[in-house]
matplotlib code that plots the C-alpha trace (Angstrom):
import matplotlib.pyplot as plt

x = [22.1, 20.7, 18.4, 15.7, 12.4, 11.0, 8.9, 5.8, 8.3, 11.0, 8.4, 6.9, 10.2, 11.1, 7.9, 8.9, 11.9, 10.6, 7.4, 9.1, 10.8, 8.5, 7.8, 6.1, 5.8, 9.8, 12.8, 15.1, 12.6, 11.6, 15.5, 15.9, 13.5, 14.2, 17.8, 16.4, 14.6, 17.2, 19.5, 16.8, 16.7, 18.0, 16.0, 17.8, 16.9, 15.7, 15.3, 12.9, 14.2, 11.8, 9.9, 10.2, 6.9, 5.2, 1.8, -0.1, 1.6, 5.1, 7.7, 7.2, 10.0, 11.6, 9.8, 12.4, 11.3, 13.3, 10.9, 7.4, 5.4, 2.6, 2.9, 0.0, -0.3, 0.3, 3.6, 2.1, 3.4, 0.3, 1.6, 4.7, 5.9, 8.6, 6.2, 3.5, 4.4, 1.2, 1.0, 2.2, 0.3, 2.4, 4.2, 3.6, 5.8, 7.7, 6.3, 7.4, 4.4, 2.7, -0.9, -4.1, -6.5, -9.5, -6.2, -4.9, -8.5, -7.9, -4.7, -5.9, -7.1, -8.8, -11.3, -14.7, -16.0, -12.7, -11.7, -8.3, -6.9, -4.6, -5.5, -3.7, -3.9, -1.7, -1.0, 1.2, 0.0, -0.9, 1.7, -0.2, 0.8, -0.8, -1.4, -3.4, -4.8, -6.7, -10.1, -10.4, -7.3, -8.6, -11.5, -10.2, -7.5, -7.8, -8.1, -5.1, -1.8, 0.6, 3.6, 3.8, 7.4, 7.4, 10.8, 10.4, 11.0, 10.0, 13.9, 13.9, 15.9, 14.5, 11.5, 12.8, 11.2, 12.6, 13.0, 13.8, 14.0, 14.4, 14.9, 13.5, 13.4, 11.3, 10.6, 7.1, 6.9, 4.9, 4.9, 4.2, 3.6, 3.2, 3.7, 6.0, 4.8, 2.7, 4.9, 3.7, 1.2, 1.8, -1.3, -0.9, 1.4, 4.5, 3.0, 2.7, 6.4, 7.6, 5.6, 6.6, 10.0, 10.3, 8.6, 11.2, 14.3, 12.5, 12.0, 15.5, 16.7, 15.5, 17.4, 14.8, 12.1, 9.9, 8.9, 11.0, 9.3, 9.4, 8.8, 8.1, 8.5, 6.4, 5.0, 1.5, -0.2, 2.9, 5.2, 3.4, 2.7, 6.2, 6.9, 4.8, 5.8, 9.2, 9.0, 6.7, 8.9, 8.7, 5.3, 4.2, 5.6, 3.7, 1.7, 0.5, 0.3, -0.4, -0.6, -0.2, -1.1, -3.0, -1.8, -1.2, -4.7, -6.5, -9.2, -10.8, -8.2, -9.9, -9.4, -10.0, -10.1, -8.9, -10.4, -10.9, -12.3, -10.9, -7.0, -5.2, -4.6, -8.4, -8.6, -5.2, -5.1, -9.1, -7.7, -4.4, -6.1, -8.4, -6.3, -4.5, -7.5, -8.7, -12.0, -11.3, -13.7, -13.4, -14.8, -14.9, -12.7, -13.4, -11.1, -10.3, -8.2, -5.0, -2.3, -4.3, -6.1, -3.0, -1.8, -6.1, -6.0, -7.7, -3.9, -1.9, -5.1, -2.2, -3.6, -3.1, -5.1, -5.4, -4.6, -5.3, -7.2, -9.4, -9.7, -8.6, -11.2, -13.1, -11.5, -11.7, -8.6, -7.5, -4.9, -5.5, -2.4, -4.3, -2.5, 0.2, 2.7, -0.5, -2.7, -1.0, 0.6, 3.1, 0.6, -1.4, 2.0, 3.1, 0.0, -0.1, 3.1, 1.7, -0.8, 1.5, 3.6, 1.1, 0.1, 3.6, 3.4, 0.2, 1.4, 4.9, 2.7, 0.2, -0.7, -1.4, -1.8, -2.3, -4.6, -2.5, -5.7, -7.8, -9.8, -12.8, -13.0, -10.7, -12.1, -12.1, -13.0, -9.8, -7.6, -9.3, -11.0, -14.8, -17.4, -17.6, -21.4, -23.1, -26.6, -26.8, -25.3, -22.5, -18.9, -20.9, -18.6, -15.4, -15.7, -17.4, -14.0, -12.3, -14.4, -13.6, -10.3, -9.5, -11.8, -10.4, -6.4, -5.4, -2.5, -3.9, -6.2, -4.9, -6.2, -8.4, -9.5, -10.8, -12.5, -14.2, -15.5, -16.5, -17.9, -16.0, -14.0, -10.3, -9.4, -11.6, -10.2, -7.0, -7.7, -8.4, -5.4, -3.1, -5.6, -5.4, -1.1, -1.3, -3.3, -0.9, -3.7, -2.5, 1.1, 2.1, 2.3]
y = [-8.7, -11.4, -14.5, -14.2, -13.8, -17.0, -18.5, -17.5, -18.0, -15.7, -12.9, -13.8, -13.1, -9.7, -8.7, -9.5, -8.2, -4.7, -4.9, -2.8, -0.3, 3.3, 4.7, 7.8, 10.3, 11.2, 10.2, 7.8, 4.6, 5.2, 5.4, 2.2, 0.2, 1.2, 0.1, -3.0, -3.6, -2.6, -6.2, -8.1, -5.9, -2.8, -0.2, 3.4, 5.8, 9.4, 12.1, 15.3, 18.4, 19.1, 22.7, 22.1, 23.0, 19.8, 20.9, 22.3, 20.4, 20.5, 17.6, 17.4, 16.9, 14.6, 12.3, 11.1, 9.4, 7.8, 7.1, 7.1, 6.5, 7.5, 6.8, 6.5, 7.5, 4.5, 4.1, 1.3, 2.1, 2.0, 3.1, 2.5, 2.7, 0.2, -2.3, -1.4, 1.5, 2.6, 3.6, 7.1, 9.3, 9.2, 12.3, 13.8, 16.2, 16.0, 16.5, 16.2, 17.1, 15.8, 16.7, 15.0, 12.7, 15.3, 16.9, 13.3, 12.7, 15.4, 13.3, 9.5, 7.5, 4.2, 2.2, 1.5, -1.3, -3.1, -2.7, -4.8, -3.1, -0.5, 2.2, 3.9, 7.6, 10.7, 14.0, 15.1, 18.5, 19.7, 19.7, 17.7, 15.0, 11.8, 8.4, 5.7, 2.5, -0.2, 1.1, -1.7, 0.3, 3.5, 3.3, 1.6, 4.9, 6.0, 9.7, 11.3, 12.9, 11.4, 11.6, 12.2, 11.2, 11.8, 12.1, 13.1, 16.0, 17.2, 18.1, 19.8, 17.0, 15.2, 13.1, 9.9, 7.5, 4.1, 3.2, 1.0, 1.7, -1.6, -0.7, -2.9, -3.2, -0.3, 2.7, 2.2, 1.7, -0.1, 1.6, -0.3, 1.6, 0.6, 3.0, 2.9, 5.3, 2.9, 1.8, -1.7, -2.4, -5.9, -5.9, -2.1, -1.9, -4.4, -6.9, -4.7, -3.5, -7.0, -8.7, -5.6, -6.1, -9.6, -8.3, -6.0, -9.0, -11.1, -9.2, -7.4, -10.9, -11.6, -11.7, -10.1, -7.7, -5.7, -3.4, -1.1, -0.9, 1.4, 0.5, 3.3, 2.8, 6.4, 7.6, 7.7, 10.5, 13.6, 10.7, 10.1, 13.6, 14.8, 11.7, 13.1, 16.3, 15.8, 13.5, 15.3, 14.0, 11.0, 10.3, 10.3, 7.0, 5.2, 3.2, 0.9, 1.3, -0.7, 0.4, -2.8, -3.4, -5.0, -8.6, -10.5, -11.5, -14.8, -12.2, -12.1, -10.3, -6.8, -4.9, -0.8, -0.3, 3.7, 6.6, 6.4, 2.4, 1.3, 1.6, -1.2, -2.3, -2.5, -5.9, -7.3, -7.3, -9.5, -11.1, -12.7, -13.3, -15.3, -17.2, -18.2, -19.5, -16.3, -14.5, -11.3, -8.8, -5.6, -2.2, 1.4, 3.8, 6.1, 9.3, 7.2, 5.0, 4.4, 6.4, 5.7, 8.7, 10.9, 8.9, 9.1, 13.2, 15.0, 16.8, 13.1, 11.1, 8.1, 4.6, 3.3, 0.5, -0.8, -4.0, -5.2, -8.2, -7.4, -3.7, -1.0, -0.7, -3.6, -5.7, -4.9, -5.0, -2.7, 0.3, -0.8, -3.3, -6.7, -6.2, -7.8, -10.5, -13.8, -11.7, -11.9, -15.2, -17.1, -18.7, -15.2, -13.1, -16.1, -16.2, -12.2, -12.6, -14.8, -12.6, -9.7, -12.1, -12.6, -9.0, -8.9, -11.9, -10.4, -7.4, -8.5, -10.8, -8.5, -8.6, -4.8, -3.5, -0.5, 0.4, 1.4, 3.2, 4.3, 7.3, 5.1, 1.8, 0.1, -1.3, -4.5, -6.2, -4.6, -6.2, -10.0, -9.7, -9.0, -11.1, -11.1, -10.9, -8.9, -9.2, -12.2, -13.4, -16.2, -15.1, -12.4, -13.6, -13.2, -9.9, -8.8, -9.7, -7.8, -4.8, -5.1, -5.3, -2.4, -0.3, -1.2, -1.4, 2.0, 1.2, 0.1, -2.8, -5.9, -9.3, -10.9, -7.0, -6.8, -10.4, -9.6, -6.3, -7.8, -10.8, -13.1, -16.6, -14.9, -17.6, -15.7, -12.5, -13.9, -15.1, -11.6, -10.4, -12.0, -11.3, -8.0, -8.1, -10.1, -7.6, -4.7, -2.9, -3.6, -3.6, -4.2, -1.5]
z = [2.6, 4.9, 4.2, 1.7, 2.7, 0.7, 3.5, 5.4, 9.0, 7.7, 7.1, 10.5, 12.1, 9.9, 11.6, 15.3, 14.9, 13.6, 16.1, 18.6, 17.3, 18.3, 14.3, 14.2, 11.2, 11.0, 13.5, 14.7, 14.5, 10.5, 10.0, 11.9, 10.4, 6.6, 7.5, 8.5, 5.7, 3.4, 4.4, 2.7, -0.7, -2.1, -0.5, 0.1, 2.1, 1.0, 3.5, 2.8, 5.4, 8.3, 7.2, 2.9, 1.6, 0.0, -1.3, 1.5, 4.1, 5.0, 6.1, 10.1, 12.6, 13.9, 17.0, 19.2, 22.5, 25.6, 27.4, 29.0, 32.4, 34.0, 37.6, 39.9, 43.6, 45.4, 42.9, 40.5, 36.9, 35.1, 31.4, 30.4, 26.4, 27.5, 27.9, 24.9, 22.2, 22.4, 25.8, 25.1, 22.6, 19.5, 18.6, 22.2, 23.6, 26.3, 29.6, 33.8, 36.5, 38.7, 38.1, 39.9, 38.4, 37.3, 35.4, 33.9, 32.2, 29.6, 28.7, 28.9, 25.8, 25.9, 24.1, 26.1, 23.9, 23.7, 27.4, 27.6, 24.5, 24.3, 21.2, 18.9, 19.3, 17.5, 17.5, 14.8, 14.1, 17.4, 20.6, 23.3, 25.8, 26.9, 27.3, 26.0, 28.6, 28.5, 29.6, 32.6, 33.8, 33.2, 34.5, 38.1, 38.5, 42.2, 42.9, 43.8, 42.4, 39.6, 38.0, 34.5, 33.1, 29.5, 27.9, 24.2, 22.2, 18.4, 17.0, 13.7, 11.1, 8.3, 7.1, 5.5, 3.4, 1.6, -1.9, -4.7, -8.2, -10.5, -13.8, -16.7, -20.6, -20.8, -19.1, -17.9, -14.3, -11.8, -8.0, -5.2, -1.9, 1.4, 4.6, 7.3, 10.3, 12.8, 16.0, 17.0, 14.9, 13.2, 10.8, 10.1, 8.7, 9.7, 7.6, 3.9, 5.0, 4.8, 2.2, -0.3, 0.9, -0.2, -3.0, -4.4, -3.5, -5.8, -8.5, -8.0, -8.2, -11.7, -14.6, -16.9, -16.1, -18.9, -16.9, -14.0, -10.5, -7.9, -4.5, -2.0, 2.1, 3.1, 5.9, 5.6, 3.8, 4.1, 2.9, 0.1, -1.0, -0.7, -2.6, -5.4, -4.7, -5.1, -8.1, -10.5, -13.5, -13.5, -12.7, -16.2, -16.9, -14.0, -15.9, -12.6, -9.2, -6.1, -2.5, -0.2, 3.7, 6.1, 4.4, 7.8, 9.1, 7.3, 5.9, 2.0, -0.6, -0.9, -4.0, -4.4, -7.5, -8.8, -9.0, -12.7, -12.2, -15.7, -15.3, -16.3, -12.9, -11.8, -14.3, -13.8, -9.8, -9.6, -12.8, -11.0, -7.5, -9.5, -11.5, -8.0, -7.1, -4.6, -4.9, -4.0, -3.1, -5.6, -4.1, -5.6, -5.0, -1.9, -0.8, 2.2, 3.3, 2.6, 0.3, -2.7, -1.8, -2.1, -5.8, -6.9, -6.0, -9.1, -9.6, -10.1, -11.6, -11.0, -12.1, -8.5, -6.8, -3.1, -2.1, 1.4, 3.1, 5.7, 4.6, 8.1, 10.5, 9.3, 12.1, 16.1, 16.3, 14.2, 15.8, 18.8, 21.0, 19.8, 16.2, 17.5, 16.3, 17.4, 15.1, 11.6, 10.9, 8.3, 6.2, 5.4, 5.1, 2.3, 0.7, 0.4, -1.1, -3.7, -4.3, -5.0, -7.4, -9.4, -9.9, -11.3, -13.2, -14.8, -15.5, -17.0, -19.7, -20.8, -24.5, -25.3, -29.3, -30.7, -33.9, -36.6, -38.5, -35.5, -37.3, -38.5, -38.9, -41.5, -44.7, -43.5, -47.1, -48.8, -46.2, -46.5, -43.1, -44.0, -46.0, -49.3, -49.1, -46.3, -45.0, -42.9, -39.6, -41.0, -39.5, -36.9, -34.4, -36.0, -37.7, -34.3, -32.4, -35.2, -34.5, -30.7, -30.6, -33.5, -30.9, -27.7, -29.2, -28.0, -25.7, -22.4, -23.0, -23.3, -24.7, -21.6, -20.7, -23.9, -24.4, -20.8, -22.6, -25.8, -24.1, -26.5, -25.6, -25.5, -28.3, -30.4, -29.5, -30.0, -33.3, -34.4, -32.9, -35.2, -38.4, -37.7, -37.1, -40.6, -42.2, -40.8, -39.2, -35.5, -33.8, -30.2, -28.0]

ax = plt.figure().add_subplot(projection="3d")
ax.plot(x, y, z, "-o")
ax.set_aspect("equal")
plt.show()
């Protein structure tokens, strides 16, 4: 493997070095990159046959590209994916002719209020051709004939996707997913590919972990549900989840929490960015976005959060060619990593119990826990924490969630905690 990525430069430079590389859905550029990414920690690659049947999609071909131009009448190259990936619609066919300019509008994308950016357009279901401009050039194309030179074809081969599976003391996992599809995008998603990357070295790198992770390098939306798809066995011990990207810009942490809204990981994540000093911003879950969509779907139910900074399309420039390598910078990519380590960190010192006489309340007085006289309000406090903790002990709470819930110090909380371990009415989980 090469250097660690332990610095906010390093990460910077995994990112310019992957920034040009054309990614689409399935082909040569996902292969590339996930080999790339596998020198810095143990990612392997998996690879789903293009055609299997994964829910009601199925894994696409392969997008292999040589080249692209669009060629205007007085000669001038005026898109050219040499220069800029997204110059040529991603996933577009292949296509020769020379065609004239009323015929060329049906084919040309651009962005009228950002007119010096190039957008980011696909077509991954439907066979087209095109190209996508700045609209200042768009708009200034002369009349005339021009020469489309589009060298690409859709080859039936494989979807591939990267992984790492870290095994720890127990079996319970954590999945951390990022995807891996956009071509020249730094923001989205260059940035959650390296920072997850570093990620997974790190933890591979201790010498103890509790808990096994999984960290998952998918095209967006089909990679992630022929991941699940595929993997229907073992997702009953993902006990947390995390999908990371967007963690280059100097935006606000933004957390989405799951679909449920009280999985473990909806306290921990605001819980660590706090305690590093961040204030993240915690939003709902919404069918929308990114592949926490596909984990949240009523048939999975998984326990997965979002984690991003400036959530996608919440900043202009946003799939279009001013997500580039100026945009995200070292200090955010290191401080995203932070962020993630302390997700980790969280999670591999929770506190959980269970309630070793959940049906009913306990008789507290038989065990030395509850007044000897009742009535009046002396010891509410305690024998309230008591009661909040034998109520909320079922597996998945831990000892801050369930202070924050109780509205109790957590000293008091943990007081009660080791009563109720003394008493034999409570064991870790």
């Amino acid at each position: 493997m090469t250097e660690p990525l332990s610095s906010g430069a390093a990460l910077h430079a995994l990112v310019a070095r992957l920034y040009r590389i054309p990614r689409s859905l399935a082909g040569p550029g996902v292969r590339e990159t996930l080999t790339i990414l596998a020198g810095h920690a143990p990612i392997e690659t998996r690879e789903l046959a293009s055609g299997t049947p994964v829910a009601d999609w199925e894994a696409p071909r392969e997008w292999v590209l040589r080249s692209a131009r669009l060629i205007a009448p007085d000669g001038r190259v005026v898109a050219d994916a040499a220069v800029h990936n997204l110059h040529v619609l991603n996933f577009s066919v292949g296509h020769r002719a020379v065609v004239s300019r009323a015929e060329l509008e049906g084919h040309l994308f651009s962005l009228p209020g950002r007119p010096d950016a190039i957008p980011y357009r696909t077509s991954y279901w439907r066979e087209n051709w095109g190209f996508c401009l700045p609209h200042r050039v768009r708009e200034a194309l002369p009349a005339g004939d021009y020469r489309v030179e589009i060298d690409a074809e859709q080859v039936a081969g494989a979807m591939s996707w990267g992984e790492a599976a870290l095994a720890g003391e127990s079996a319970d996992e954590v999945l951390f997913s990022t995807h891996v599809c956009h071509p020249q995008l730094a923001n989205d998603n260059l940035s959650g590919l390296v920072v997850m990357t570093a990620l997974a070295a790190e933890l591979a790198a201790r010498p103890r972990r509790r808990l096994s992770y999984r960290f998952l390098f998918a095209p967006g939306t089909v990679g992630a549900i022929a991941w699940l798809a595929t993997h229907e066995a073992l997702l009953p011990r993902l006990r947390h989840g995390l999908v990371a990207a967007g963690l280059g810009d100097g935006g606000r942490f933004h957390y989405k929490r799951t679909r449920r809204g009280t999985a473990p990981i909806d306290f921990v994540v605001p819980r660590a960015l706090a305690r590093l000093g961040e204030a993240p911003v915690v939003e709902d879950f919404v069918p929308f976005g990114y592949d926490e969509r596909q984990f949240n779907s009523p048939g999975y139910a998984l326990p997965v959060g979002s984690l991003t900074r400036t959530p996608w399309g919440r900043y202009p420039e946003y799939h279009t060619s001013d997500d580039d390598l100026d945009f995200v910078r070292p200090e955010h990519l290191e401080r995203s990593l932070a962020a993630l380590r302390a997700v980790v960190d969280e999670l591999e010192h929770r506190e959980v119990f269970v309630n070793l006489c959940p049906r009913g309340e306990p008789r507290l007085g038989r065990h030395g826990l509850y007044r000897a006289i009742g009535g009046d309000d002396a010891g509410r406090e305690r024998e309230l924490a008591l009661l909040w903790v034998l109520n909320l002990s079922d597996g998945e709470n831990d000892l801050p969630t369930i202070a924050e819930r109780a509205r109790l110090p957590e000293a008091r909380v943990r007081e009660a905690v080791e009563a109720l371990l003394e008493a034999g009415l409570l064991a870790p989980a």
